[in-house]
N, C-alpha and C positions, 0 to 999 in steps of 0.2 A: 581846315586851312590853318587856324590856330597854331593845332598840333606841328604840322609839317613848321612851321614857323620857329617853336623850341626844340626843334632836334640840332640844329646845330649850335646852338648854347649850351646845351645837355654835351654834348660832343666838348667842344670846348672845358667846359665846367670837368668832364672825364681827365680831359688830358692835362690837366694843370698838378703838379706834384706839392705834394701837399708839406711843409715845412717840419722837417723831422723836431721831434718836441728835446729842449733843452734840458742839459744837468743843471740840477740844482747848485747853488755856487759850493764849493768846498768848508767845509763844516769850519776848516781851522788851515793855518799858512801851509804850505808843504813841507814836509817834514825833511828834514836833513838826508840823504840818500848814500851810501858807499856801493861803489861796484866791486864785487866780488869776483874774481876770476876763475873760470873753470881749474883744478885741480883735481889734483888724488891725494885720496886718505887711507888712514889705517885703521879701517872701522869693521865692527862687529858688534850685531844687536844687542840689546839689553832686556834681560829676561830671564827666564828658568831655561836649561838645557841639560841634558844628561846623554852619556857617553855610555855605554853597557853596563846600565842602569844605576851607574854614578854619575853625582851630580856634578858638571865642569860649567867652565865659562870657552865659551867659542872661542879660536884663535882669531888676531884677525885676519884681515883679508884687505888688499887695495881696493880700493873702489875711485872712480873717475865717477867727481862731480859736474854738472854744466853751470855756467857764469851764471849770476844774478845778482837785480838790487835788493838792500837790505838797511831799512832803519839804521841809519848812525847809533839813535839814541833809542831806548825801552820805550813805548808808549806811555804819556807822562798823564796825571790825573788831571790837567785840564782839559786836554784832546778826548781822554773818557769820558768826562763828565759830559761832552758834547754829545756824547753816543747816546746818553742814560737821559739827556734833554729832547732828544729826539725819540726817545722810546722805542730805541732800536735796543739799548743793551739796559741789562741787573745794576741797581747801585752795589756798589763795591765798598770797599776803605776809603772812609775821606783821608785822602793826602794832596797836600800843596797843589796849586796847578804846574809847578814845575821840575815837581818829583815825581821818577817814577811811578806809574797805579801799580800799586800789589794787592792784596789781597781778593786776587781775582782767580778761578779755575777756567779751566781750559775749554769749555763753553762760553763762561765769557768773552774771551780770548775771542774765540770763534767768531761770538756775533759782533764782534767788532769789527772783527775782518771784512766778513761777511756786508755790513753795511757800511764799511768804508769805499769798498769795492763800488757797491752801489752808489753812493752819492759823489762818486769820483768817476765811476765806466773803467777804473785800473782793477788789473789784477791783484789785487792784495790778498795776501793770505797769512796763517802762519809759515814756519818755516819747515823744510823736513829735516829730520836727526841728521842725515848727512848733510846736509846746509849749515846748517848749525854750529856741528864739526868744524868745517871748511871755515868758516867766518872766522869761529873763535880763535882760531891756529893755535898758537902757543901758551894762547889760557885755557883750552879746552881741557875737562877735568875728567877722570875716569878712576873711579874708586874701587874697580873690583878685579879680583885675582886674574894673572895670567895664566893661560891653557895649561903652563908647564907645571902648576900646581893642583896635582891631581888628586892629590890626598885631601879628604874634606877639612880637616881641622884645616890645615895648611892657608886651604883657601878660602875660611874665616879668618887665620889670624894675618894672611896679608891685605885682606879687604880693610879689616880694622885699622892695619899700621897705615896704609895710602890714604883711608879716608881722615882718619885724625890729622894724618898731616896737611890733607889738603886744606882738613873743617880751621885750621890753625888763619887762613887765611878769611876766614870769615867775618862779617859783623853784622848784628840784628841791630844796628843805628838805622832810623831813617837817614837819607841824603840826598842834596838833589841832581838831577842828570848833569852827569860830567864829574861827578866826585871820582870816580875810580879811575879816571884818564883813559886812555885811547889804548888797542891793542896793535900788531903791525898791518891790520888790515885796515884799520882807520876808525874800529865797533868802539863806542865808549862804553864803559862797562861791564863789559864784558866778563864775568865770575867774577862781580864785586859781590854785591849782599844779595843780590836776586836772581834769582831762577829762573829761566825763560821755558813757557811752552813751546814745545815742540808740536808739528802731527803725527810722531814717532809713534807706535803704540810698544804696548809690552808684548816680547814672545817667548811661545814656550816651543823646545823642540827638539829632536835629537840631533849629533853631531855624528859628523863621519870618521872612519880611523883615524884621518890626518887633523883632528881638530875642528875644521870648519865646519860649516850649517848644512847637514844635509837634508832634513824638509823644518818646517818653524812655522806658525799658527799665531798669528797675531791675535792679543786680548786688548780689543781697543777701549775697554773701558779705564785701562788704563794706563795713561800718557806719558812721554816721553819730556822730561825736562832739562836744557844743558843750566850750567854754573859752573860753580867752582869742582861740582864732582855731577856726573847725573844720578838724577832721579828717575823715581818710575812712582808715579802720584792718580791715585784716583782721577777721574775727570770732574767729579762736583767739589772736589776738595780745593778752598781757598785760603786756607793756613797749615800746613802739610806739618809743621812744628809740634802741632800738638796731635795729630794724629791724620793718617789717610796716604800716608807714603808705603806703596805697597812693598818694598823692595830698597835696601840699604838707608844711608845716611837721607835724614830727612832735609828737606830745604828748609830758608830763614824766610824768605821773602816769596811770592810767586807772583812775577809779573809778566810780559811778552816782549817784543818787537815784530814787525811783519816784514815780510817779503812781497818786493813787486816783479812779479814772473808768475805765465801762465805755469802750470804745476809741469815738473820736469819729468822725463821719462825714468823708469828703475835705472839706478846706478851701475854703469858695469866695471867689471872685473877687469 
């Protein structure tokens, strides 16, 4: 009799929905946000490539990117240091809490994302090389020969003259966010002194008669960084100045910004 007594409390008790468990409050304010508009670029991977069995740089090619948010500002070392308090992320370079964090690699980068994400329920992530593009617009930097320079020397000695000229723009000053002003998408920053990870990796690959990429092999261990020219930088490497940049002019600073957008589909043509 007992029994037959608790089945409808048990019943009851079954059908009661249980209070889904709450985020943790946010680590730090929300970060400043620009919306990015879908456009097209003039973009072509960064990597090794060879044409019958000389070495070229891919032509490019248009690519339509999809809209996304995107950090205003770099992630600055007091928002890090929130990660590295929580034992989610590596301590890094002590710098100011309201300068940029540098001397950070692209794992760190990652698990920042990575537990931002979590302690937010947002998508956060890095950005990818064609985001990255896109944002930067008209400070996005590209140091290496065009396709029409097919003779090797050729396409060392115009990598050298692009990149010098761009490195002219550069400074290994610390500063703090907002020094290098805003670009016309609204990114502050943007190829001042620091380098931002990308999750571009480096490819190696052949091209077709007309230039472009006809198959390409991504070597992820080593990352895709935009500035004032890009990079192509090891992934444990956090000062890329004194060594660990696989490919052209080395960066001064290496620091990030994230994207809030589930990951986009391949870019098309």
């Amino acid at each position: 009799m007992k029994t037959l007594l608790l089945l409808p409390v048990l019943a009851v008790a079954g059908a009661m929905t249980l209070p889904e468990p709450r985020l943790a409050a946010p680590p730090f304010d929300q970060p400043d946000m620009v919306r990015v508009a879908a456009g097209q670029i003039a973009f072509r991977p960064f990597g090794s490539f060879s044409q019958n069995g000389k070495a070229r740089n891919p032509r490019r090619s248009a690519l339509t990117v999809p809209g996304f948010e995107i950090m205003k500002f770099q992630v600055t070392g007091g928002q890090y240091a929130a990660c590295v308090a929580d034992g989610a992320c590596e301590p890094a370079r002590a710098v100011p809490p309201e300068a940029p964090q540098t001397g950070v690699n692209w794992n760190d980068a990652s698990a920042f994302a990575a537990w931002y994400a979590d302690r937010t329920g947002e998508p956060w992530r890095l950005p990818t090389e064609a985001e990255w593009q896109l944002a930067a617009a008209e400070r996005y930097g590209d140091s290496g020969a065009e396709y029409e320079a097919a003779d090797p020397g050729a396409q060392m000695l115009a990598s050298y003259a692009k990149g010098i000229s761009l490195r002219t723009k550069a400074d290994p000053g610390l500063y703090p966010a907002g020094a290098f002003g805003l670009n016309s998408k609204g990114l502050a920053d943007v190829a001042g002194n620091v380098w931002e990870w990308t999750d571009g990796c480096m490819q190696n690959g052949q091209l077709a008669p007309d230039g472009t990429v006809a198959e390409t092999d991504p070597y992820c261990s080593v990352r895709i960084t935009g500035g004032v020219h890009r990079a192509a930088v090891i992934d444990f490497v956090r000062d890329a100045s004194v060594g660990g940049c696989a490919v052209g002019l080395p960066p001064d600073h290496l620091g990030f910004r994230l994207v809030r957008a589930e990951r986009p589909p391949a870019p098309t043509a």
